[in-house]
N, CA, C and O atoms as a GROMACS GRO file, in nm:
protein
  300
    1UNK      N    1  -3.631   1.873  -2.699
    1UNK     CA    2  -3.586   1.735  -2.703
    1UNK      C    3  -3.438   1.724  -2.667
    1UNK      O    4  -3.387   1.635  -2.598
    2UNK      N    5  -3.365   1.845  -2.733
    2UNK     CA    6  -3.207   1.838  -2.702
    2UNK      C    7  -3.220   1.855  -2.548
    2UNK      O    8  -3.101   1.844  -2.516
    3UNK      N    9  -3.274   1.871  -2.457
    3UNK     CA   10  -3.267   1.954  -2.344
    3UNK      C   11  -3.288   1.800  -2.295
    3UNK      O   12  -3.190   1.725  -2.285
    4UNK      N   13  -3.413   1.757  -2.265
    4UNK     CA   14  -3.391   1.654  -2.229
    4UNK      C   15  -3.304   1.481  -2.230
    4UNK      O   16  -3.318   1.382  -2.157
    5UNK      N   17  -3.248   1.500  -2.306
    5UNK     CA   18  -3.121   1.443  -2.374
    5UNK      C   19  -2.977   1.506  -2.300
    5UNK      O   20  -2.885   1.427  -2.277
    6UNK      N   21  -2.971   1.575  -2.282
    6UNK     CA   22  -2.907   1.640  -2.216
    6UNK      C   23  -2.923   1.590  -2.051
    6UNK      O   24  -2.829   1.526  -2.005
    7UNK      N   25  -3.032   1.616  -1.969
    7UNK     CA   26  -3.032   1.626  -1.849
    7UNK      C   27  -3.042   1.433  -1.822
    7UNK      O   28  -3.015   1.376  -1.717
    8UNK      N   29  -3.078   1.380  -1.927
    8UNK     CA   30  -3.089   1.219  -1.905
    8UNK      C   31  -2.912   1.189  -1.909
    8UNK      O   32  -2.867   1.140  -1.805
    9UNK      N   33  -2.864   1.202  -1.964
    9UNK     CA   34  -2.693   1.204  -2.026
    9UNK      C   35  -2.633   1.278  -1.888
    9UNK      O   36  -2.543   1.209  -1.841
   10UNK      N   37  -2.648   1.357  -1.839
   10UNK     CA   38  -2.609   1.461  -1.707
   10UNK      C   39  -2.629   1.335  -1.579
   10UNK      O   40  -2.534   1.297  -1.510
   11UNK      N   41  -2.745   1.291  -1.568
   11UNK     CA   42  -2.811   1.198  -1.460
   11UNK      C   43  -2.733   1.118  -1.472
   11UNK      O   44  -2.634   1.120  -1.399
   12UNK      N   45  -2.752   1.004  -1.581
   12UNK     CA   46  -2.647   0.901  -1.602
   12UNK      C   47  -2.505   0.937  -1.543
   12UNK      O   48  -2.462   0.876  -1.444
   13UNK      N   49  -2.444   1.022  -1.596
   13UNK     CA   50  -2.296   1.066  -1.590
   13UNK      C   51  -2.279   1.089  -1.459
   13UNK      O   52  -2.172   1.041  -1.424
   14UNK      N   53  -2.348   1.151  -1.352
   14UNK     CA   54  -2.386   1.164  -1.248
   14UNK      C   55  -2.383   1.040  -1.160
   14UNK      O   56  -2.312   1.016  -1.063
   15UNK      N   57  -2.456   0.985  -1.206
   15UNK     CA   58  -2.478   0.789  -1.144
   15UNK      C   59  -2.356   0.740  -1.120
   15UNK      O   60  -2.306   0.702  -1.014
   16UNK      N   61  -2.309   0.744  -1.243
   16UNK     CA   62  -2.160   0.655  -1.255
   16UNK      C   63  -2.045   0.718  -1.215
   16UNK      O   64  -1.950   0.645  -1.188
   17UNK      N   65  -2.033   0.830  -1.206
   17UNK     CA   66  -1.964   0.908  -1.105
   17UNK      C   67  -1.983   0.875  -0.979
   17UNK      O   68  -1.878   0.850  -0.919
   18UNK      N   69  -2.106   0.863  -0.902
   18UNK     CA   70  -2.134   0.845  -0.786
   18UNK      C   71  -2.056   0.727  -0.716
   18UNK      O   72  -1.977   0.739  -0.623
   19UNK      N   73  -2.098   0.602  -0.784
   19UNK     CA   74  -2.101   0.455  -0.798
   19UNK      C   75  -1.984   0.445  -0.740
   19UNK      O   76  -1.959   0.406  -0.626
   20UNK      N   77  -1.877   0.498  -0.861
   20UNK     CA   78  -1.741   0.522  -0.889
   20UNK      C   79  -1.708   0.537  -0.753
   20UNK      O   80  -1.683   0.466  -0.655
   21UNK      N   81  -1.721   0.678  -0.790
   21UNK     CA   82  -1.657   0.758  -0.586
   21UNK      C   83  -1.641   0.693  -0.497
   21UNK      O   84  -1.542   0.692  -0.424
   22UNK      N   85  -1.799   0.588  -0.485
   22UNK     CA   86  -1.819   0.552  -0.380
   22UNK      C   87  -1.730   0.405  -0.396
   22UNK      O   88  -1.645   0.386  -0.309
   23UNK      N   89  -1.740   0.348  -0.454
   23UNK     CA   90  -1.640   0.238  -0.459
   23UNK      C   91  -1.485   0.259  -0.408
   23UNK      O   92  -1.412   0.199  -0.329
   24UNK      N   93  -1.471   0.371  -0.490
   24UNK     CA   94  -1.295   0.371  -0.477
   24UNK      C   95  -1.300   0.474  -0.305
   24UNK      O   96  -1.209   0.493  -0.225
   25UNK      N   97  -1.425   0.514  -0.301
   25UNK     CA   98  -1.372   0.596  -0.166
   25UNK      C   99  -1.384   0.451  -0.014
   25UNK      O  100  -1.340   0.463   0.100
   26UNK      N  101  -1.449   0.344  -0.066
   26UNK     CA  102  -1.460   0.222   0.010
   26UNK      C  103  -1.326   0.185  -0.001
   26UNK      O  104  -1.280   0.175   0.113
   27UNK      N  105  -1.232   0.157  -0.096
   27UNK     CA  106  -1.127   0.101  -0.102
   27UNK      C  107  -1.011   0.178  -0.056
   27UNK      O  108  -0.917   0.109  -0.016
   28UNK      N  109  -0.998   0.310  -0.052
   28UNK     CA  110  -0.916   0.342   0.022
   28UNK      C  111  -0.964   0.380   0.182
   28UNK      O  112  -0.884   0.452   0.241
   29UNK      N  113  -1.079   0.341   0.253
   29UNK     CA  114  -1.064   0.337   0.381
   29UNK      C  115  -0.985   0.218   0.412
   29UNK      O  116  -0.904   0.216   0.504
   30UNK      N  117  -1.013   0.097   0.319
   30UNK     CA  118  -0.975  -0.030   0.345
   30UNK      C  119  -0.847  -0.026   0.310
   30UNK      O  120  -0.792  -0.131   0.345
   31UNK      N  121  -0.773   0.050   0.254
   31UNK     CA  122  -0.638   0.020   0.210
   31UNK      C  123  -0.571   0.106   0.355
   31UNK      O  124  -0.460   0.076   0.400
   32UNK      N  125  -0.652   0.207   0.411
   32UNK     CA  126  -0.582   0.303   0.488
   32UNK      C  127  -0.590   0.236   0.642
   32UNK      O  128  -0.516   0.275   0.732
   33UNK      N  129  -0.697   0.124   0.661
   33UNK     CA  130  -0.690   0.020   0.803
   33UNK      C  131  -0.598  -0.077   0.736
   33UNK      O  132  -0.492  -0.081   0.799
   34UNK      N  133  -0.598  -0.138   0.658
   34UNK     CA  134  -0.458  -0.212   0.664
   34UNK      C  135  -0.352  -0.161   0.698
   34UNK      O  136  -0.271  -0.218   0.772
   35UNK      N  137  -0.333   0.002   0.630
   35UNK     CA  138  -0.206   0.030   0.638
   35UNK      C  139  -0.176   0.061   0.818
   35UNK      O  140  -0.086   0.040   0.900
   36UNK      N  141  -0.280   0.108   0.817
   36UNK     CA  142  -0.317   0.123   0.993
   36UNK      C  143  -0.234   0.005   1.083
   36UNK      O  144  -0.126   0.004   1.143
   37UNK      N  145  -0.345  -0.097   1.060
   37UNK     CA  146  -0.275  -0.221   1.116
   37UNK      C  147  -0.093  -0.255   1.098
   37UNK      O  148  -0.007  -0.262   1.186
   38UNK      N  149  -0.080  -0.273   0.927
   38UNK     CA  150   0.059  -0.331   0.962
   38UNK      C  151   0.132  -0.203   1.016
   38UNK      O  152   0.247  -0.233   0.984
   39UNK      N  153   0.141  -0.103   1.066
   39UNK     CA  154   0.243   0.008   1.118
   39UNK      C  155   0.197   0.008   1.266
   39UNK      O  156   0.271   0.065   1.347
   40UNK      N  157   0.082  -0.049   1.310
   40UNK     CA  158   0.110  -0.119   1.476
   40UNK      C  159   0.183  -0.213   1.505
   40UNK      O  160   0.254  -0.224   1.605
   41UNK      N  161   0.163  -0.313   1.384
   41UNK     CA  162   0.256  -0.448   1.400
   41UNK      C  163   0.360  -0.375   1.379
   41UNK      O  164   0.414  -0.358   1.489
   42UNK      N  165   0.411  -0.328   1.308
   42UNK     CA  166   0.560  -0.291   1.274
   42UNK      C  167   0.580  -0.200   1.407
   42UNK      O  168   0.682  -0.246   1.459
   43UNK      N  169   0.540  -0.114   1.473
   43UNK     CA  170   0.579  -0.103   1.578
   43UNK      C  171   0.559  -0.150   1.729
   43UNK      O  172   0.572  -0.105   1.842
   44UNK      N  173   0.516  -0.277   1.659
   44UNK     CA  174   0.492  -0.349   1.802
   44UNK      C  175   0.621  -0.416   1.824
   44UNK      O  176   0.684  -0.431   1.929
   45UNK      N  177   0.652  -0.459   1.693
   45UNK     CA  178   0.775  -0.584   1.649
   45UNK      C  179   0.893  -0.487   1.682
   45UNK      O  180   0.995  -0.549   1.711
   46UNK      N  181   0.911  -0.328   1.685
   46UNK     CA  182   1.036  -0.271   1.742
   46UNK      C  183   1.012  -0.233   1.866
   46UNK      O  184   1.114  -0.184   1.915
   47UNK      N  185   0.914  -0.236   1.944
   47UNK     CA  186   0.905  -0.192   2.063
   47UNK      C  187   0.938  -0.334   2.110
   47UNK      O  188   0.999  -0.304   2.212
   48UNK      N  189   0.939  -0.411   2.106
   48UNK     CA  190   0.954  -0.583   2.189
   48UNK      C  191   1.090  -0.549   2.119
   48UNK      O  192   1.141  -0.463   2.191
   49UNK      N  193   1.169  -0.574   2.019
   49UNK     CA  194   1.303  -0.520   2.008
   49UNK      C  195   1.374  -0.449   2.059
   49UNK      O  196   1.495  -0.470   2.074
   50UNK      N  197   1.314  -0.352   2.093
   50UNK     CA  198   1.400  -0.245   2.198
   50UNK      C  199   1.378  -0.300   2.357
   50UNK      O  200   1.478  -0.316   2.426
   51UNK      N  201   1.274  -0.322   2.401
   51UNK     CA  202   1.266  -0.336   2.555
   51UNK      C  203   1.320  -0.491   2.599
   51UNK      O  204   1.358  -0.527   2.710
   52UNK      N  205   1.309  -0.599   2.429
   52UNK     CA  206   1.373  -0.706   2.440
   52UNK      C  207   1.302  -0.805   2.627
   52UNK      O  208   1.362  -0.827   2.732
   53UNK      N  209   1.188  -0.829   2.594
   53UNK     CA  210   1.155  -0.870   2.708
   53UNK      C  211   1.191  -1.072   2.744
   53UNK      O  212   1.159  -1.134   2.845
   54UNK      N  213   1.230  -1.101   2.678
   54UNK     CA  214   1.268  -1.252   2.685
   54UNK      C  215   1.425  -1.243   2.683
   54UNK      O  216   1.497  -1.337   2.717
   55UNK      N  217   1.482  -1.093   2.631
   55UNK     CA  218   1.633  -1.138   2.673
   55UNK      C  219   1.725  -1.140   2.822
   55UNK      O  220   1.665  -1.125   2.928
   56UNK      N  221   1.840  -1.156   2.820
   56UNK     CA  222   1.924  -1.216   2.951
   56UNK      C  223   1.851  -1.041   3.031
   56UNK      O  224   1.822  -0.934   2.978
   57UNK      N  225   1.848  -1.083   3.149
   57UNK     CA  226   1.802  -1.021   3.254
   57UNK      C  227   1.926  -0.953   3.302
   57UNK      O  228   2.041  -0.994   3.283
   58UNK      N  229   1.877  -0.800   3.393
   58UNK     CA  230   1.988  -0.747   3.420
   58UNK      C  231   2.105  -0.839   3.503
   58UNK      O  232   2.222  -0.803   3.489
   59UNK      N  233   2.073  -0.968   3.596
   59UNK     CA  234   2.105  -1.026   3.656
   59UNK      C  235   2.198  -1.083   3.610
   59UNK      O  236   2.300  -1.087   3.680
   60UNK      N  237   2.200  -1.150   3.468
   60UNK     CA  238   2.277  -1.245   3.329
   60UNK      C  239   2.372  -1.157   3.294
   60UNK      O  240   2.484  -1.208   3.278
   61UNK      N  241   2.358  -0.976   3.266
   61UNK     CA  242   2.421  -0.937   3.214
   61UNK      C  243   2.573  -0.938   3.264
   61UNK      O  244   2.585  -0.914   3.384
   62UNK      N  245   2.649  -0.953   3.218
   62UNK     CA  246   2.729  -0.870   3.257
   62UNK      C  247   2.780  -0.743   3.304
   62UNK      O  248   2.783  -0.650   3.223
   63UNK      N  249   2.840  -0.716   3.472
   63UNK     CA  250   2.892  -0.564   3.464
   63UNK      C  251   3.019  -0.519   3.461
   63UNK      O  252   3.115  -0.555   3.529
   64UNK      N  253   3.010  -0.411   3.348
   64UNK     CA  254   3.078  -0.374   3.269
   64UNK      C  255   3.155  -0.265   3.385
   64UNK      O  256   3.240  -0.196   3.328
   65UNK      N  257   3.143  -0.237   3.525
   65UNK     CA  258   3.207  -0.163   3.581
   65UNK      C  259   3.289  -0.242   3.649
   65UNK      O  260   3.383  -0.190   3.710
   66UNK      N  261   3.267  -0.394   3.653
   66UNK     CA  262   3.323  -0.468   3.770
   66UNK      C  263   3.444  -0.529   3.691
   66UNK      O  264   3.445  -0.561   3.572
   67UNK      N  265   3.584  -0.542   3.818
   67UNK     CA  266   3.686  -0.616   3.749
   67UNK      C  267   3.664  -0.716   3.706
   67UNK      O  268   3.566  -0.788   3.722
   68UNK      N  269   3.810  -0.738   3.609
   68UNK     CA  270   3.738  -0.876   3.480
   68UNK      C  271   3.799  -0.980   3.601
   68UNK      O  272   3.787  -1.097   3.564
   69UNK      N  273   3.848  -0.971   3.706
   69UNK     CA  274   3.912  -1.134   3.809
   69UNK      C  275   3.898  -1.028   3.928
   69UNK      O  276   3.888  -0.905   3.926
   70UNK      N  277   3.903  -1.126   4.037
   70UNK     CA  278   3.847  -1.055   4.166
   70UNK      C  279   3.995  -1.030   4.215
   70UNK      O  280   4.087  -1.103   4.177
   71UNK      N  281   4.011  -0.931   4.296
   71UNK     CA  282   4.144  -0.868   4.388
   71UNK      C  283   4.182  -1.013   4.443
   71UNK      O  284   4.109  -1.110   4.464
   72UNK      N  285   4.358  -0.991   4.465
   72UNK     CA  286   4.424  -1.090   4.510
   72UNK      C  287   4.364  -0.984   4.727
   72UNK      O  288   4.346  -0.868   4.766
   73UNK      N  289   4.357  -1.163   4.806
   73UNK     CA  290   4.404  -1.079   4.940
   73UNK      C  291   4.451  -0.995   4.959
   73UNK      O  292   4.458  -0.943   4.848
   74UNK      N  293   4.507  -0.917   5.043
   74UNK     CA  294   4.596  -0.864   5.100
   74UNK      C  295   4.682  -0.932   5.207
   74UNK      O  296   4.622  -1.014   5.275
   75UNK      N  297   4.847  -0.907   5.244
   75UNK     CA  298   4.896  -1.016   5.302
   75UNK      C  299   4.894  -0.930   5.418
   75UNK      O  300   4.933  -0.972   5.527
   0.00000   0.00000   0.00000
C-alpha cells in the first residue's frame, strides 16, 4: 500500500513539475524574442544615427580644407 502511495505522490510531483517547466520554459522563449526584438530596434535607432541619412548632405557640409574667404586677385 506504502508503495503505491508512493508512485501516485511520484506521478503527481512529476505532473506539476512538468506543467511548471513547461510554462516557465514558454515564458522565457517569450521574454528572449522580445529581448530579441528591442536590441534590433536599439540597433536600428544607432545605425540611422551613425549613417544619419536625413542629415545635411556632403554637398551642405562644410569643407573643412577650403579657405574660410576666397584669395584676393592678383594685380
Amino acid at each position: 500500500m506504502v508503495t503505491a502511495a508512493v508512485i501516485i505522490f511520484a506521478l503527481v510531483g512529476f505532473a506539476l513539475f512538468y506543467f511548471v517547466a513547461k510554462r516557465v520554459l514558454r515564458m522565457a522563449i517569450r521574454l528572449a524574442l522580445f529581448g530579441a526584438v528591442l536590441f534590433a530596434l536599439l540597433a536600428g535607432a544607432v545605425a540611422w544615427w551613425w549613417y544619419d541619412p536625413l542629415g545635411p548632405s556632403d554637398d551642405a557640409r562644410p569643407n573643412r580644407n577650403s579657405a574660410s574667404r576666397p584669395a584676393r586677385p592678383a594685380r
